[in-house]
Structure formats: structure tokens, C-alpha cells
N, C-alpha and C positions, 0 to 999 in steps of 0.2 A: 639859248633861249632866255630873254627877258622875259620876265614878269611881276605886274605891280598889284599887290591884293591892296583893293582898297577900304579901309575904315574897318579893320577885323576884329571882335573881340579875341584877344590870344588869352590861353588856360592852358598855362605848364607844370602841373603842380609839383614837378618832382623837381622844379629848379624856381621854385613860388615864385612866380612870371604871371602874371592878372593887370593887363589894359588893353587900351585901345587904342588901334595904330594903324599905320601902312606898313607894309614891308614889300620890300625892295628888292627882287632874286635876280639875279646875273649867273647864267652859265653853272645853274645848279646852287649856287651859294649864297646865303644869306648875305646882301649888302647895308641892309639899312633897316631899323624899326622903328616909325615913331611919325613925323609930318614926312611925306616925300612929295616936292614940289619939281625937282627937276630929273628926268630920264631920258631915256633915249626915245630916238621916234616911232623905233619900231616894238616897240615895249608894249606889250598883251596888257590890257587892265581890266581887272575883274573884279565887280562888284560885293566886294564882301561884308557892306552895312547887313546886320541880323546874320550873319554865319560867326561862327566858334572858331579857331584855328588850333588844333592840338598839334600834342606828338606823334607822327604816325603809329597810327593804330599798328598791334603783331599779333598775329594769332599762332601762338607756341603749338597747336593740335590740329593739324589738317593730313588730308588722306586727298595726295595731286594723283593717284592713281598711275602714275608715270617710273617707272618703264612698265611694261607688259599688261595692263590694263584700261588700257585708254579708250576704250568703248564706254568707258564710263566720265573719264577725266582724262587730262594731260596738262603736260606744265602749262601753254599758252588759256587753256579754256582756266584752268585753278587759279592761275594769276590773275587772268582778267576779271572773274570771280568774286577774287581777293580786293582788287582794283573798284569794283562796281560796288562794295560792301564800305568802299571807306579804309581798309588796310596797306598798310605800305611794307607789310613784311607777314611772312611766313614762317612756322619750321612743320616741313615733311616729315609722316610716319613711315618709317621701311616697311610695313606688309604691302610690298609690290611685289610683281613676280618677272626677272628674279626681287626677292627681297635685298635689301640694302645691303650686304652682310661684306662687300667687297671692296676694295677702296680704291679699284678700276672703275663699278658701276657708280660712287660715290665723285668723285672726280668729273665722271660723264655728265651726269646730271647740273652739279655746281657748272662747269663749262658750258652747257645747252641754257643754262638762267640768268648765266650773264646778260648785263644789256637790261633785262624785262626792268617795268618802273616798280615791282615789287621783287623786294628783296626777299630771295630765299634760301633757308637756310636746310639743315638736314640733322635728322634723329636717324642712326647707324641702327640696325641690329647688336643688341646686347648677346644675343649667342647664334649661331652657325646658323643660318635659313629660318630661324628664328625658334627651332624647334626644342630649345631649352636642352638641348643634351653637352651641349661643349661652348666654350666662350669664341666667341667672333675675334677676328684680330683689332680689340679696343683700339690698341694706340695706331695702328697702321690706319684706321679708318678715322680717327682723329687727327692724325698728320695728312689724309686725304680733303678733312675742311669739314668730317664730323662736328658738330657742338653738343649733343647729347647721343644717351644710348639706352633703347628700351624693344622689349619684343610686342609691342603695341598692340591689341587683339587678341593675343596671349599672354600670360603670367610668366614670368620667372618662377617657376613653382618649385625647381629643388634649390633650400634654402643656401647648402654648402656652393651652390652655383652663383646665386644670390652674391653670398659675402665676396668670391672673387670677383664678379663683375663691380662693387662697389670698391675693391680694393685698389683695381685696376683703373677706376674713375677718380680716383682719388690720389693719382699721382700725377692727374694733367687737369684737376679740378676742373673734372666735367659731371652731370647731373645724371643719377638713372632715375628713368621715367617709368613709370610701371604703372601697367592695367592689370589691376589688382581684383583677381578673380581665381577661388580656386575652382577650378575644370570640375572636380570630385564632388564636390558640394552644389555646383550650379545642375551639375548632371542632366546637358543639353535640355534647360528649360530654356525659353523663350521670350519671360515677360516674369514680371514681380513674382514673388510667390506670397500671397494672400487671399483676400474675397474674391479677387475680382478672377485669379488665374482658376480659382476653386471652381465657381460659376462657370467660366466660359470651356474651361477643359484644358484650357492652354498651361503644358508646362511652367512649373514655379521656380524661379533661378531666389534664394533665401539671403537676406542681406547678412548674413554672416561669411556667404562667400567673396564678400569684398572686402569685412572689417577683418578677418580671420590674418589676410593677407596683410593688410595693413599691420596691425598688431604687431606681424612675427617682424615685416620689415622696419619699421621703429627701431625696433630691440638691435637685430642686426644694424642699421647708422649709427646707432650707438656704439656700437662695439666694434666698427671701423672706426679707424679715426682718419678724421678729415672729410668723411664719406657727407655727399650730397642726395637726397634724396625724395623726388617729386611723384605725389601721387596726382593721376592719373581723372580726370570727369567722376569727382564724388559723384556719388548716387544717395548714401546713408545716413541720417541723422548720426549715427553713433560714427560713423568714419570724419565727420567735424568731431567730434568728442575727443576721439583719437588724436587727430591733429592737433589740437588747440593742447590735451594733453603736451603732446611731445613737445610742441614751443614753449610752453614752460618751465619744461625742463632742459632749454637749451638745445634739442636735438636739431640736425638740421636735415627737416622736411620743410617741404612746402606742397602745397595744394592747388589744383584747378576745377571746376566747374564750369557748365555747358550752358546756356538759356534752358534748354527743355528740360534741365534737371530742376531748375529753379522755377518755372513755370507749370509745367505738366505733370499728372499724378495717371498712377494703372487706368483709373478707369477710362485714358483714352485707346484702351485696348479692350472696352469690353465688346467694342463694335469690329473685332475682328480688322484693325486701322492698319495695316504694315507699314505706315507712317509713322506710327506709333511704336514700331517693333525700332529699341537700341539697346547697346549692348558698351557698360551696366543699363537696366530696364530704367523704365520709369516707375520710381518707389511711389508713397505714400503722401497724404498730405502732413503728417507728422514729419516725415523728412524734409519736404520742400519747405518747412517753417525753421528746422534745424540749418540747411544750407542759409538760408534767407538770414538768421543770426549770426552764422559764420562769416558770410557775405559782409554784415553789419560792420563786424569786432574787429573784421580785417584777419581772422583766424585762414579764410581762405583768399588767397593774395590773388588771384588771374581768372578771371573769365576768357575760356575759351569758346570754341566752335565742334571740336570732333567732327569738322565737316568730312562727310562719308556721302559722298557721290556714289547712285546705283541704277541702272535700267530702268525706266518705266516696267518693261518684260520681270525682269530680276523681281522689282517690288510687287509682281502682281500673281505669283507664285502660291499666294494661300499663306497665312501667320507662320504658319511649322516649317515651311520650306525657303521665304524670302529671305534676305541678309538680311542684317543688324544694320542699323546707321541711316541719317539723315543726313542733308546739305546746310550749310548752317552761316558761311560766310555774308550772305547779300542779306542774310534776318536780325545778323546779331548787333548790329546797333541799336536799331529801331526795338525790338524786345528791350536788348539789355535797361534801355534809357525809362521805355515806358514801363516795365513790371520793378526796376531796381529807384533808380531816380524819382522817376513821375509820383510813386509811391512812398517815397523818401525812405526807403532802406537805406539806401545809399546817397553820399552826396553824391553831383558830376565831376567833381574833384576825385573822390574814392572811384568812379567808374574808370576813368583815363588813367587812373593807377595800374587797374586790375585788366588794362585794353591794348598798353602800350609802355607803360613804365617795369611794372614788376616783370610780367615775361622776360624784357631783354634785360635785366637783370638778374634773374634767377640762371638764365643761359649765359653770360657774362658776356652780351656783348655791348655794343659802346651805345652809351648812353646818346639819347636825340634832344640834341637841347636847340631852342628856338631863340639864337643868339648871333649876332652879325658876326659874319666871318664861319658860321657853320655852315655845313650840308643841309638845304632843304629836305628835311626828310617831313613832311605835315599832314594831316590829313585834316579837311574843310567841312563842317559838320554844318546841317541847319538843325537845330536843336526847338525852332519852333514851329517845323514843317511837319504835319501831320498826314500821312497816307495809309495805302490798305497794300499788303504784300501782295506780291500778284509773281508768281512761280515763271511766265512766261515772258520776263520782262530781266529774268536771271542770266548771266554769261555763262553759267557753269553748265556743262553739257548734261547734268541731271536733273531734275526737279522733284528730289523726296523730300518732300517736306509738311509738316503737318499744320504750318501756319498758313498756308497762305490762305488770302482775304482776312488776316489776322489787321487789325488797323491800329497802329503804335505811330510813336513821338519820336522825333529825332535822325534825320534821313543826309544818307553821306552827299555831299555837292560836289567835291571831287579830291583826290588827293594829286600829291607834288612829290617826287623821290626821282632820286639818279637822272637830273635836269630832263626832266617829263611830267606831262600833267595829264591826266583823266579823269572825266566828266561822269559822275554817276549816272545811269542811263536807269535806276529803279524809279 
């Protein structure tokens, strides 16, 4: 496949690349950036006066539902999902069923994703079905094309299990990922625990059961050496405190964040919203100002998604009985741009960091640099196109989401990866 993008602003900041050009792709591979006057005839040309060119967007936190729950998701629907949101890469959570824990069903999967124009990757179960009693086989499932390893959904909650899963990461310098919740202290609440859970009746899950977890795992990276270690969709003003702590002191954690952490507070739960039911909840507006500074300083390096694909049926269950989680990939540009950018928390330099650079660097995998003679890996932004989310206009076979008719800045045109292109259809 040729193809000529024409007059594009390109913004690499991780390899400070800022002009304006043509580029030139042959057969998947960057051939040329700068005037292109001569190609072939049969060469695609696509008007890219007013669009962005990045580095393909990754969202390091997605749930493809694949194997054993695909009534909700599967790799084709998640990809194209991934695909219609402007992303050119993934990494999967193992709460499927079976869960990841295997490096037969780990293998299947990698092999069924080949081909797709989004790359994807895979998070292994950290211990056996994920039920925190025994470690999963780390390196077997890392010789199967693992890149990270966490019980996603669940905590690691005994900490002497903890340390071995970190010790055993730490001899193939891979990252454990952790959804940092202890079970004991959330004691099946369902939404923040303050005014708003007091008022409506609804179970109180207390931010201490996130920083409690955090805290202890700090201590332990410390005390492995070499040990990597990523927290999971802050929720807590104090779990940036934590973090930004530990980078001080040289520890090696790093942090992710979700739109709806950064945007939404409890009270979209006083109306009884199961759009609104996630899991960490939606905290306070005193947190969402603590993330929003974190976001600033660069204390938390990645915006992700936690996209959680669920039934319309599933989400319509009543607050106490529906799952946790929203769909998040086809929103998080258009959020990220207009509540982070628009407002100048962040620059759009600091967003492409936290969308595409830090993820595949915090996973170690190879950097996507927009240089002749590379792999197109780009994703096509109009960063001045303005629209209203509309749920039915989504690829992903769910639609929980609490934004739509939300109207944001910033909308994917289309992305380019593993010599294929697709056309945002939001």
C-alpha cells in the first residue's frame, strides 16, 4: 500500500520532531518527510492540511473480553474500537475466562491478533486463575510473548506473594501492574464512600483501600531490587502523593489514570447512573484536582482507558448488582484533549507523552519514532474538529458510557500501523 499524507503538522515530542511536511509510506514504511513531488500513480493521497500526525496512540489498560466473554467484546470488535478511537496499540487485562494464566491460551491469542492494524499486546495473570493463592508460571508466560503481569480486578493482596511475583519480574525486567484495592476495607461497597454513598444508601468503598495497598507496595519495590512497579487507574488524591513520594526517592513505580477519574466526581452516582458505577469509584472533587496536579508535574506519566465493555442487560441490573466499568477507547481523545489541553493542565506535547510515548516505554517496548526508513506506526488527529459523543457511532459491541452527547475538542481522522489505514467512523 502507498500512501501520500499531505501538508501534515507532525508532533513527536519524544524524539522533538515539530513541522510541517508530506510523508511518503510505501509498503508500511516511512520513505520520505518533507516536499514530495514525485510517487507512484497508484499512490492514495490524503489530505492532511489542519490534522496532527502523532505517534500511534497505546492504551496500556483495556478489557478485549476475549476468550470466554465475548458477548460483551472480542479481539475484532476491541480492535476496531481501539482503531475508531485513534489507537494503534493495546495491552490486554487477563480477567477473561479462562483467565490468562497459561502460556498455551497466551500464545492463542498473540497468534489470532496477528495481522489486526492494532497492535496487541498482553498483561499474563500474576498468580494462578488470578486468585492470589500461588504464582502463575511468570517466565513461561513471558517466553509465551507476556509483557507485563498483574491480577487486574483483583489485588495481589498477600504481600509475601506480592514480593515473589516482583522478584520474579525482575529477572526478565518485566512490570507488575496492580489494581490496588484491598477486598477487606472496600467490603463489597459499590461507589465512593462519603455524602453522596451516605445519602443514596449505596455502599462506601473508603480511599484508604487503594492508598493502603499502594503504601505497602512502594515499600516492597523497594526492597526488591530491580523490581518495577505500576499502579493501576488512580482514583485518590493521596495515591498521587504516594507516587510523586516514591519518585523521589528514586523508587521505581509509575502511575496510570483514566478520563473519568480525571473528569467525574461521586455525585454522578447520586442519580442511581450504573454508568457511573467503576471500580476504583469515582472519588471527590478534591481528588480529581490532586490527579489534575499530578497530570500537570508529570508525577503520573499515562493516560489510560480501563475500557470495560458490558451488556446493556448487565448495566441495567440496579447500582448494587450491575458490574464495574465503562468503555472508554472511541472517548479518550476527545475528553483527554478537551478537559487536559483545552484547559491547559497539560500541554499536547504532555498528552502524546502520556497516550503513546510513556506506556510503550514503561512496557519496554520499541519506541515509534516518525523517521524515514521506520515503520508507520501514526495516528491522524483533527485537533480542531469539534463534536458531541454519540455511543451509537462506537465499534466496540458495548456502549457503557457516561459521556455520551458529551461535546469535546480533538477527534481521531484515522490511524496507519502494519501497512493498513482506518478511517475514524465517530
Amino acid at each position: 500500500m502507498d500512501l501520500l499524507l499531505k501538508d501534515a503538522e507532525i508532533i513527536s515530542p519524544g524524539e522533538d520532531l515539530y513541522k510541517t511536511a508530506d510523508i511518503l509510506i510505501s509498503d508500511g514504511i516511512i520513505q520520505k518527510i518533507g516536499k514530495v513531488t514525485r510517487f507512484k500513480k497508484d499512490t492514495q493521497e490524503i489530505n492532511c492540511k489542519k490534522k496532527t500526525i502523532v505517534p500511534g496512540l497505546y492504551d496500556m489498560h483495556v478489557h478485549l473480553r476475549d476468550p470466554g466473554q465475548t458477548h460483551k467484546e472480542d479481539l475484532t470488535s476491541g480492535t476496531e474500537a481501539a482503531a475508531n478511537g485513534g489507537f494503534t496499540g493495546v495491552m490486554c487485562m487477563p480477567n477473561t475466562a479462562p483467565p490468562l494464566d497459561s502460556p498455551l491460551i497466551v500464545r492463542d491469542l498473540l497468534q489470532r491478533a496477528k495481522g489486526i492494524i492494532v497492535d496487541v499486546d498482553i498483561a499474563a495473570c500474576a498468580t494462578s486463575g488470578r486468585k492470589g493463592e500461588k504464582l502463575s508460571p511468570i517466565l513461561s508466560l513471558h517466553e509465551a510473548g507476556a509483557i507485563a503481569f498483574t491480577d487486574d480486578g483483583s489485588p495481589i493482596a498477600n504481600p509475601e506473594l506480592m514480593r515473589r511475583v516482583l522478584e520474579y519480574t525482575s529477572q526478565i525486567d518485566s512490570v507488575v501492574i496492580q489494581h490496588c484495592e484491598d477486598m477487606d476495607l472496600s467490603n463489597k461497597g459499590v461507589m465512593n464512600e462519603g455524602f453522596i454513598s451516605t445519602a443514596t444508601g449505596l455502599g462506601g468503598i473508603p480511599e484508604v483501600s487503594e492508598t493502603i495497598i499502594i503504601a505497602r507496595d512502594i515499600l516492597l519495590t523497594k526492597y526488591v531490587n530491580n523490581s518495577r512497579y505500576h499502579i493501576q487507574h488512580i482514583s485518590c488524591g493521596k495515591s498521587v502523593d504516594l507516587l510523586r513520594k516514591a519518585k523521589e526517592e528514586n523508587i521505581n513505580v509509575t502511575g496510570e489514570v483514566c478520563p473519568h477519574h480525571f473528569i467525574l466526581t461521586d455525585r454522578e452516582c447520586s442519580n442511581y447512573n450504573t454508568n457511573a458505577k467503576m471500580n476504583p469509584p469515582l472519588r471527590t472533587t478534591d481528588d480529581v484536582e490532586s490527579i489534575l496536579e499530578g497530570l500537570k508535574d508529570d508525577t503520573i506519566e499515562v493516560i489510560c482507558t480501563d475500557h470495560a465493555p458490558h451488556t446493556e442487560y448487565e448495566k441495567n441490573q440496579g447500582f448494587n448488582d450491575s458490574p464495574f466499568g465503562i468503555v472508554g477507547l472511541e472517548t479518550a481523545i476527545g475528553l483527554s484533549y478537551t478537559y487536559l489541553v483545552k484547559t491547559e493542565i497539560i500541554s499536547f506535547e504532555q498528552l502524546i507523552m502520556k497516550l503513546s510515548v510513556n506506556p510503550r516505554k514503561i512496557l519496554r517496548l520499541k519506541e515509534v519514532k516518525i523517521a524515514e526508513g521506520e515503520s508507520a506506526n501514526i495516528s491522524v488527529l483533527d485537533r480542531n474538529a469539534k463534536w458531541k459523543i454519540d455511543s451509537s457511532k462506537f465499534r466496540s459491541k458495548s456502549k457503557n458510557t457516561p459521556f455520551d452527547d458529551f461535546e469535546v475538542q480533538c477527534k481521531p481522522f484515522c490511524i496507519i500501523n502494519n501497512d493498513q489505514i482506518f478511517f475514524s467512523k465517530l
